[in-house]
N, C-alpha and C positions, 0 to 999 in steps of 0.2 A: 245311353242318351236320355236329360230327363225330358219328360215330359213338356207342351207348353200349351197353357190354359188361354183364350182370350187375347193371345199375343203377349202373354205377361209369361217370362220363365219365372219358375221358381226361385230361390233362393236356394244355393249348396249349403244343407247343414251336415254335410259328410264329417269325418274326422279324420286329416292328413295327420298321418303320424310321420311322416318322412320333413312335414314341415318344422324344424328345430326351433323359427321364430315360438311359437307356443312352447307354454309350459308341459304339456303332454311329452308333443314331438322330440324338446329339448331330452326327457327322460328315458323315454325310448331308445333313443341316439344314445344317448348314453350306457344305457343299458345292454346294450348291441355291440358300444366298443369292448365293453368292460368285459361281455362273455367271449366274443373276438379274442382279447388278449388274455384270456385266460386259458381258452383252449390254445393258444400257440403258447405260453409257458411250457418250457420244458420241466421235466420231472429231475429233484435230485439222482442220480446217479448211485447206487449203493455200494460202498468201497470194499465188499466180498459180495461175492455171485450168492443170489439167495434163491435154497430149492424150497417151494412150498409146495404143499400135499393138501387141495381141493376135497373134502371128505364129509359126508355123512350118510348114514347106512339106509337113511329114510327117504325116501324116492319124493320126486316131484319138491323138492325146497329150492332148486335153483342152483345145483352143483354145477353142471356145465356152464349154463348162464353164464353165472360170476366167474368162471375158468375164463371162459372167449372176451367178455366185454373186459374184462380187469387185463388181460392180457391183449388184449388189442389198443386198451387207451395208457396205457403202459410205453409199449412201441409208438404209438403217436407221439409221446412225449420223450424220444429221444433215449429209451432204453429196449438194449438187443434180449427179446425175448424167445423162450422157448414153449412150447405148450406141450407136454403129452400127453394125448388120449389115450389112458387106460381102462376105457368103457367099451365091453365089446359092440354097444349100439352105434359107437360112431361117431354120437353127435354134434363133439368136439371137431371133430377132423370135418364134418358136416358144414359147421357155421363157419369156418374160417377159411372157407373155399377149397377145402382137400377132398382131392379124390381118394375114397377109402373101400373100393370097390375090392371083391376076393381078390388074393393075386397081386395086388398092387403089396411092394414092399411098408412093412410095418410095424411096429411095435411087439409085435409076438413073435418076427424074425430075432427081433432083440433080445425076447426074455427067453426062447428057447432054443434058437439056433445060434447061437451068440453071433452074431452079426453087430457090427460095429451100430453104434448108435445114428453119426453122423450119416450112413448110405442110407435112414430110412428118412431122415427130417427133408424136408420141403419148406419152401419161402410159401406164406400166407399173401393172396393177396389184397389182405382187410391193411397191412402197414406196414412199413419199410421196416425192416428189424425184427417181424415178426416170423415164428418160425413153429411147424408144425410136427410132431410123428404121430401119425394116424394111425388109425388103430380097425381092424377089419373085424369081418365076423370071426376070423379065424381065431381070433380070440378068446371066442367063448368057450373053447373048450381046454382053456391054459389053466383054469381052473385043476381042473384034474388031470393034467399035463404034469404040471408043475410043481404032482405030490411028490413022485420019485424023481425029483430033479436034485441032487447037490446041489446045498445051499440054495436053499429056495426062493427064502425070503430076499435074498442081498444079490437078487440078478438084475432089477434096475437098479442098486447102489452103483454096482460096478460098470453097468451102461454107459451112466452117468459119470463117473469117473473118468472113464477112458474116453469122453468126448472132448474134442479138440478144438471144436469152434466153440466160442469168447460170446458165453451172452450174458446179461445181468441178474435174469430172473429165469428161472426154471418151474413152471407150473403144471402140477399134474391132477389131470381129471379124473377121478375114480367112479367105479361101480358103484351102486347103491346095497352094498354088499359090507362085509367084514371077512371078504373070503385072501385068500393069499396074492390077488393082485392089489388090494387095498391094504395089507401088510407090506407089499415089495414096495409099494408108494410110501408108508410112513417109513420104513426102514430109510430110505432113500433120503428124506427130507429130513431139513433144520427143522421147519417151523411147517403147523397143524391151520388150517385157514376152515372153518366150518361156516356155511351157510342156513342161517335158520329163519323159517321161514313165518311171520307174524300171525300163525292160528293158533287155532286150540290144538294141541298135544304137541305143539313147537316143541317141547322137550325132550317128548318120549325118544326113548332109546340112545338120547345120549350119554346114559351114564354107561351102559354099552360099549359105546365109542368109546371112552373115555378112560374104562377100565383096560381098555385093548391098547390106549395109547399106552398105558402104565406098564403093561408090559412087555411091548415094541421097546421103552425106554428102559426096564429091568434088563433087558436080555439080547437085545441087537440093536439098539439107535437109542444110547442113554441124553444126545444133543435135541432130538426133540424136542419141539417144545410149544404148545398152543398159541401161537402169537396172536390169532385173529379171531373175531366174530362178528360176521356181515350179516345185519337183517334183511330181510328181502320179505317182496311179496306185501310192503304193508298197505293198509285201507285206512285212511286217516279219518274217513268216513264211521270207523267201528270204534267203538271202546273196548271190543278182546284185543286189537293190535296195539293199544297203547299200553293194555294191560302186561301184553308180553314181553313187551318194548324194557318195560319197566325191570317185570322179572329179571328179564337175563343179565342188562347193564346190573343190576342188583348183586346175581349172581357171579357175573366174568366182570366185572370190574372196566377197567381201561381196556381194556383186550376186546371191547366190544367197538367197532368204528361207531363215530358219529353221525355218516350220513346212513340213510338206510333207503332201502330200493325199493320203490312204491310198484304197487301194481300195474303193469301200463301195458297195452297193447302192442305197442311198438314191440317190447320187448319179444313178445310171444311171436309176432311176425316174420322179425330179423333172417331167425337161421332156415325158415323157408325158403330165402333166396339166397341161400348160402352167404349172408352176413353177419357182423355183427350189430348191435342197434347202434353202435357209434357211426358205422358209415351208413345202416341204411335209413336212419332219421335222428342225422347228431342233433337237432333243436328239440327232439323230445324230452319230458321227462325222466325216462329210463335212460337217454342215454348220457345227459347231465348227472345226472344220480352216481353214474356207474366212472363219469371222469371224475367226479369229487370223490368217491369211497376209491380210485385210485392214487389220487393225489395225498389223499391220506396215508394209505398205507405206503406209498414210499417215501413222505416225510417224515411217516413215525420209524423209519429202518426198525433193525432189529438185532434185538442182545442176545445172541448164541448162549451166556454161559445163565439166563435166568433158572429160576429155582422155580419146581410144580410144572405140572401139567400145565 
């Protein structure tokens, strides 16, 4: 209530933005429909199921992140997704509302017990379409589980193979490792999706990576192939993010998305209540960021028979 002086009210110099008579309000309204119908756009569809492998060996760039938001604004937009967490921390199975407690059927039933793929996945409930296989602590020890396993490497290929439910995208979360679960993921996948994150040594260890793709592609998954590179983490406030920004498009060419994922709090809050930041603040930053570097990557589909890394 304002105030009144002397029997004189003020005069209201608030700013109605709901008011559309104004040039303001008119904008706003606008601007309101246009993001309204953008997020109910649905996603083209991709005419072959595409598996990508979530991957870089350097901790803290946003691997999971970009795994749960890209696959959750995926399924918001009318495509049946898969998620697997391959991380024995969980934190996939974590954000997406999966219970990944010991015990609970999981990903490691898959790669060691051969257990059909399907009796471990679970509906997500971040999106209709979304779908999870969570991954336990039991995990952590598939590492060296999985040296004297036959065929080591191609036990989630054949997971994957023999799963029976129809989704369009298949996305798997990796370790921050280059150990044999992060080999069964590339073996597994068409296409390599690296998250890098806009600091200083952004690069390090990817040639690492990189040399590991080469030979995943030499000797057990010659279709591999690097389709993606998602910035994350940038400060538009720095000139080292622009700087790196520059670098990499420089270096991967087109294969780099054009939106890139700004640092934003939302983001970092999300999987504390076991969400993704698209439901748990879709008008954020991070989580507009994360529907437009989705929309890209499935309007740019992707060419199975490219040439290089």
């Amino acid at each position: 209530m304002r105030a009144v002086r002397n029997g004189v009210q003020p005069a209201d110099t608030s700013l109605d933005t709901n008011d559309q008579s104004t040039p303001i309000g008119a904008a706003a309204a606008a601007a309101v429909e246009a993001l309204t119908m953008e997020r109910r756009r649905p996603f083209p569809r991709p005419t072959r199921q595409r598996i990508a492998t979530v991957a870089n060996q350097k901790g803290g760039v946003g691997k999971t992140t970009t795994t749960v938001n890209l696959a959750t604004a995926l399924a918001m937009h009318g495509c049946r997704v898969l998620c697997i967490d391959l991380d024995p921390q969980g934190n996939a199975s974590t954000a997406l509302g999966v219970d990944h407690r010991s015990g609970v059927p999981s990903i490691y039933e898959v790669l060691l017990g051969d257990r059909p793929l399907e009796e471990v996945v679970v509906r997500s409930s971040e999106a209709e379409g979304l779908y999870c296989a969570p991954a336990t602590i039991d995990l952590a020890g598939a590492e060296i589980e999985l040296v004297s396993v036959v065929a080591r490497e191609t036990r989630l290929r054949r997971a994957i193979a023999g799963l029976r439910q129809e989704v369009d995208y298949i996305l798997v979360d990796c370790p921050p490792s280059l150990g044999l679960l992060t080999v069964n993921a590339l073996v597994a996948a068409k296409e390599l999706l690296i998250p890098i994150q806009c600091e200083y040594y952004a690069l390090e260890g990817l040639g690492q990576l990189l040399r590991n793709v080469e030979l995943v592609q030499a000797h057990l998954n010659p279709e591999l192939r690097l389709s993606t590179i998602i910035l994350t983490m940038y400060d538009s406030r720095t000139r080292l993010a622009d700087q790196v920004v520059h670098e990499v498009k420089e270096h991967f060419g087109d294969r780099v998305l054009g939106t890139t994922i700004p640092r934003n709090v939302r983001i970092a809050e999300a999987p504390s209540y076991g969400r993704s930041v698209l439901t748990y603040d879709p008008a954020s930053r991070g989580s507009l960021s994360y529907l437009a570097a989705a929309r890209e990557l499935a309007e740019r589909g992707f060419e199975p028979n490219g040439v290089g890394v």
